[in-house]
C-alpha positions in Angstrom: 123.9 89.9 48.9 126.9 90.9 47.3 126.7 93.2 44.2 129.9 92.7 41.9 130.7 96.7 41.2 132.5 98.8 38.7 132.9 102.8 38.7 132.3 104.2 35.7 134.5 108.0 35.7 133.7 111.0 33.5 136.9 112.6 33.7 136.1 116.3 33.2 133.2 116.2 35.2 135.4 114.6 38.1 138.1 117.3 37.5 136.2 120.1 37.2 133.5 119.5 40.0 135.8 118.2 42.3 139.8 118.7 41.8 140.6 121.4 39.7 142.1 124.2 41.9 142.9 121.8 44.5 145.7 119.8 45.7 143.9 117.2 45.2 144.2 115.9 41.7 146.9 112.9 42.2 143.7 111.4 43.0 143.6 107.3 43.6 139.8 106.9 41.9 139.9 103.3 43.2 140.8 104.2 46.7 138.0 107.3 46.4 135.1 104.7 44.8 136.1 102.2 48.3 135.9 105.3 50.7 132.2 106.8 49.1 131.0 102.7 48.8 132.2 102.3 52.4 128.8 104.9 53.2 126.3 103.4 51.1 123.5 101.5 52.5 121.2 100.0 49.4 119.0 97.2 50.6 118.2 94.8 47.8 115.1 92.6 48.4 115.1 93.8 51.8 118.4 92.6 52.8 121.4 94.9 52.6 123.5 95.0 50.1 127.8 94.6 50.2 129.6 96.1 47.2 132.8 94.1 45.9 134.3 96.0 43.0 135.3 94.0 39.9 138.6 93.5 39.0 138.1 95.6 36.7 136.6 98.0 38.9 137.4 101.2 37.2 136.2 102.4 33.9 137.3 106.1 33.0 136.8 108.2 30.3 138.9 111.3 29.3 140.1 113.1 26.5 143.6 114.2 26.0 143.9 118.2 26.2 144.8 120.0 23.1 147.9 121.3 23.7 147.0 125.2 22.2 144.0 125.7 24.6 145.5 124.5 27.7 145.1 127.2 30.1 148.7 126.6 32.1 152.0 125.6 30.0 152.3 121.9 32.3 148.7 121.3 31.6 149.4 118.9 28.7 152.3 116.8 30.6 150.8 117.2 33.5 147.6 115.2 32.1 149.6 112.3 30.5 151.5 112.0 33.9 148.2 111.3 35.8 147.2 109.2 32.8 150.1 107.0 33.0 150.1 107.0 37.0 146.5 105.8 36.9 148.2 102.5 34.8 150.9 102.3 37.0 148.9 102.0 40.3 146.2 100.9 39.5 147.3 98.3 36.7 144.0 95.9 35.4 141.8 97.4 38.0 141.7 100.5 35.8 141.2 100.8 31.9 141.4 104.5 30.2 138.8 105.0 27.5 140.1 108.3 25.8 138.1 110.2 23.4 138.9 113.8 21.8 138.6 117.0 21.3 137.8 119.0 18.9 138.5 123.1 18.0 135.9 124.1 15.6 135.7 128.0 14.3 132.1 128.8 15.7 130.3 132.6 16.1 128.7 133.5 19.3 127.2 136.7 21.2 129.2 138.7 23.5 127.9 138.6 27.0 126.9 142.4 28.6 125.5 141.8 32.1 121.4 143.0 31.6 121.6 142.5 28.0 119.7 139.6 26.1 121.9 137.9 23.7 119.9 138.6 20.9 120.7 142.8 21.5 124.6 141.7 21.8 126.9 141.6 19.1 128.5 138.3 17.1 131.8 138.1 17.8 134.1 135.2 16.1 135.3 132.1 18.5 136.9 128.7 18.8 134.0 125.8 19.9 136.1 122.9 22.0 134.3 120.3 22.1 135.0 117.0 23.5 134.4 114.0 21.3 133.3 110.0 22.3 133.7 110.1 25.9 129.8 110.8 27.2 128.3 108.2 24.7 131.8 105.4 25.2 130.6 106.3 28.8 127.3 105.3 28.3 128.1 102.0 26.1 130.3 100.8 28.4 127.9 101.3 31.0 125.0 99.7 29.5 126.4 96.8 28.1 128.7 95.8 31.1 125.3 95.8 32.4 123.3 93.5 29.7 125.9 91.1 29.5 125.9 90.4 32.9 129.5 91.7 33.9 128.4 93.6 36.4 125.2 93.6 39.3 126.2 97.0 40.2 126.7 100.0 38.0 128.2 103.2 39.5 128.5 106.4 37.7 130.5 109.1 38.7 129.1 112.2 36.3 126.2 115.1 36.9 125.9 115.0 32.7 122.3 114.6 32.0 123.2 113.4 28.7 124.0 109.9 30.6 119.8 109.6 31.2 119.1 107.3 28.0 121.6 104.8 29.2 120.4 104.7 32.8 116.9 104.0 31.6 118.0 101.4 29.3 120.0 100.1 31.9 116.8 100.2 34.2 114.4 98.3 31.2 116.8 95.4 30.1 118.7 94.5 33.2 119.0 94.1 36.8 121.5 95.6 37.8 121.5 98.0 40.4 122.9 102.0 39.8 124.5 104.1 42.1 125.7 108.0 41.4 128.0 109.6 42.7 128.2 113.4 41.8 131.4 114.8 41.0 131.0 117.8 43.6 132.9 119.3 47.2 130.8 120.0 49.8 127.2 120.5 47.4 128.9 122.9 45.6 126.7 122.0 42.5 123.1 120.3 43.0 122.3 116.9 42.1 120.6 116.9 38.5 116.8 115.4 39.1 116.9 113.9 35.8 119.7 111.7 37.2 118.8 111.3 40.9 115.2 110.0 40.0 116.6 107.0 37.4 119.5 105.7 39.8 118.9 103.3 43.4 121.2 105.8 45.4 123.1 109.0 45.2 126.0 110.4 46.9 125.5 114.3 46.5 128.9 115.5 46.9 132.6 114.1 48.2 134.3 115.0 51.1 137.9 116.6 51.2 139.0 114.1 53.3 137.9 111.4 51.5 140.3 113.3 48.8 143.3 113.9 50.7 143.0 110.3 51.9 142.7 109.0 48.2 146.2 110.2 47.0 148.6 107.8 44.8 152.5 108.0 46.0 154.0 110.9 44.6 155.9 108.7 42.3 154.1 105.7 40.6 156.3 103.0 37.9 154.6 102.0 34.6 156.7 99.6 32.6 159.5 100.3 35.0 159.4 104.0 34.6 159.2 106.7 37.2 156.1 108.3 37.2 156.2 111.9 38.9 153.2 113.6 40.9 153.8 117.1 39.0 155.2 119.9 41.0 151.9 122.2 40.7 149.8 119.7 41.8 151.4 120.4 44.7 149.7 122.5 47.8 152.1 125.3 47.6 154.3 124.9 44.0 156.2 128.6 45.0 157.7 126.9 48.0 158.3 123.6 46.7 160.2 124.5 43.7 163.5 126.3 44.7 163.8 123.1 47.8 163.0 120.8 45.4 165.8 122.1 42.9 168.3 121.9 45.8 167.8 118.6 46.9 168.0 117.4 43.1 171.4 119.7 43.1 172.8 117.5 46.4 171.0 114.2 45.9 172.2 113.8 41.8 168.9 113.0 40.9 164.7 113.9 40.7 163.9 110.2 42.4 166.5 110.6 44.8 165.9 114.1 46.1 161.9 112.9 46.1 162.7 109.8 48.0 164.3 112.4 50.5 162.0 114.5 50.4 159.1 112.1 51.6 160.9 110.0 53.7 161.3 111.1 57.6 163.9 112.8 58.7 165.3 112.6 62.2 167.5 115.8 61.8 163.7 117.8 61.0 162.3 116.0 63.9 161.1 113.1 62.2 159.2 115.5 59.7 159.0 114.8 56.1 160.5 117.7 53.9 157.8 117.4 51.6 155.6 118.3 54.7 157.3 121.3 55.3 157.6 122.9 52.0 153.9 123.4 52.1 154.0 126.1 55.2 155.8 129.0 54.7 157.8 128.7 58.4 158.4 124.7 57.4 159.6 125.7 54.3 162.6 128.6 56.1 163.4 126.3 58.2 164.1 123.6 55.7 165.8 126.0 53.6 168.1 126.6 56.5 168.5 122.9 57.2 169.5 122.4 53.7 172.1 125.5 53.4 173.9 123.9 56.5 174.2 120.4 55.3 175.4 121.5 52.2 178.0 123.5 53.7 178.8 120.9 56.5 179.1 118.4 53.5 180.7 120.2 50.6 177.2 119.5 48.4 
């Protein structure tokens, strides 16, 4: 039996569980859903089940970052880049739901280690909260399900707030659900209110399956360059001052990162993006890059 299949993506819960402080976040969610799918066994009457993602086969749901609480000063672009990359590659087999978020004045107690809040003092704050996504998650969900969209409902989240829709989902349809929690290695445990109202769970992702998820570093969208950004890289510090050089020589950003992932028979057939993220690869593309520009005049 084939189950037709769509993804259903909590954005921050991805992010923060599995991507943030990697090099990692350039991250194909498509390509990612076909790897974790790929190791799922679900047998279905008692005959096992084959997934075939929809057309539609990604739903995610994000919520653009206020520009005056982003923690780096590229956070903002950064965000819309991915957003826009996501459309590029991915095209109709992905649709963005975005929500918001919201700063709201709010009092809280000061944490002292041994101390229980109620013997710590108020002190004045800002509340972020993030506005839509969670329920938009769990409508979409739900009635992709009861209409018949879909015979296979996968959730990628470890928000309990997500439990009313699975057991509506459960009560009014057939369709099968599948979790897949947003987490490296088990860093964070399956939530039992989850894992007990779904048909399988994957507990955690593998940083392979990551690194082998990964869009091109440069994605179109309307016939638009769209740029992996240079933090997202493995090492940004060695990247940078290479990266300026070849844009200096080549005349342009796409041209010096077409170079820069292309092979290149004078490096040995390496790719100079390769390089830059060692600190040796890096010297010794420096040094390749110092002679041809004094070989050439660039």
């Amino acid at each position: 039996m084939t189950l037709r299949t769509r993804v259903y993506v909590d954005g921050f819960n991805l992010y923060y569980g599995c991507v943030r402080k990697t090099a990692y976040k350039w991250l194909d969610i498509r390509a990612l859903a076909v790897h974790i799918l790929a190791t799922i066994r679900l047998d279905v009457d008692g005959v096992p089940a084959t997934f075939a993602l929809d057309p539609l086969a990604i739903k995610y749901f994000t919520a653009a970052i206020l520009k005056n609480f982003a923690r780096h000063q590229d956070s903002v672009p950064s965000q819309a880049a991915y957003h826009q990359a996501l459309r590029g590659h991915l095209g109709p087999a992905v649709s963005l739901i975005e929500g918001y978020f919201a700063a709201e004045p709010a009092r809280a107690h000061r944490h002292i280690k041994g101390r229980p809040a109620r013997d710590c003092e108020l002190v004045d704050i800002w509340k972020l909260v993030e506005k839509q996504s969670d329920v938009a998650l769990a409508l979409h969900a739900y009635s992709d399900a009861l209409r018949g969209e879909v015979d296979h409902v996968v959730l990628v989240t470890n928000d309990t707030d997500v439990v009313p829709c699975l057991e509506l989902i459960r009560t009014h349809t057939a369709a099968k659900i599948g979790l897949i929690v947003p987490t490296r290695d088990k860093q964070r445990p399956v939530n039992g209110d989850l894992s007990r109202r779904v048909d399988w769970v994957r507990e955690h992702v593998l940083d392979d399956e990551l690194a082998s998820s990964q869009m091109p570093a440069m994605v179109r969208l309307d016939g638009k360059a769209v740029h992996k950004p240079l933090s997202w890289y493995p090492r940004p510090d060695l990247l940078a001052p290479l990266l300026a050089e070849a844009i200096r020589v080549k005349r342009s950003r796409g041209a010096a990162l077409k170079w820069m992932h292309s092979p290149c028979a004078h490096l040995g057939g390496q790719c100079p993006i390769d390089m830059a993220q060692t600190d040796a690869g890096a010297l010794a593309l420096q040094a390749y890059m110092a002679q041809y520009a004094m070989d050439f005049g660039a």
